[in-house]
Phi, psi and omega in degrees: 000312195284288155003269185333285197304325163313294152337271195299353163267343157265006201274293170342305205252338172271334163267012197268313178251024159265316173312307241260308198294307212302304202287333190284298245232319169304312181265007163253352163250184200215119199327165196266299183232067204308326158333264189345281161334305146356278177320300184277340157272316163334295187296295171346292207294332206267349176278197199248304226259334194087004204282171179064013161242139204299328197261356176283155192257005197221000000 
């Protein structure tokens, strides 16, 4: 029993910290190329039909 519960408080502490890292590295990173994004909506909105663009909804 005491096993157990040892496993599940590192279980605990390992997933406490793959969160910590994931939420640390979301809110410290920084678009690569907002120009890039830019472009492609731009190019989106400028087609008749939209196919081949990532962002059409239809």
């Amino acid at each position: 029993m005491k096993s157990e519960t040892v496993m599940l408080g590192g279980l605990f502490a390992a997933c406490l910290l793959v969160c910590a890292l994931v939420l640390g590295s979301m809110f410290t990173m920084r678009p690569a190329a907002p120009h890039a994004l830019a472009a492609t909506i731009s190019a989106c909105a400028t087609t008749a039909t939209g196919t081949g663009c990532p962002l059409s909804r239809g």
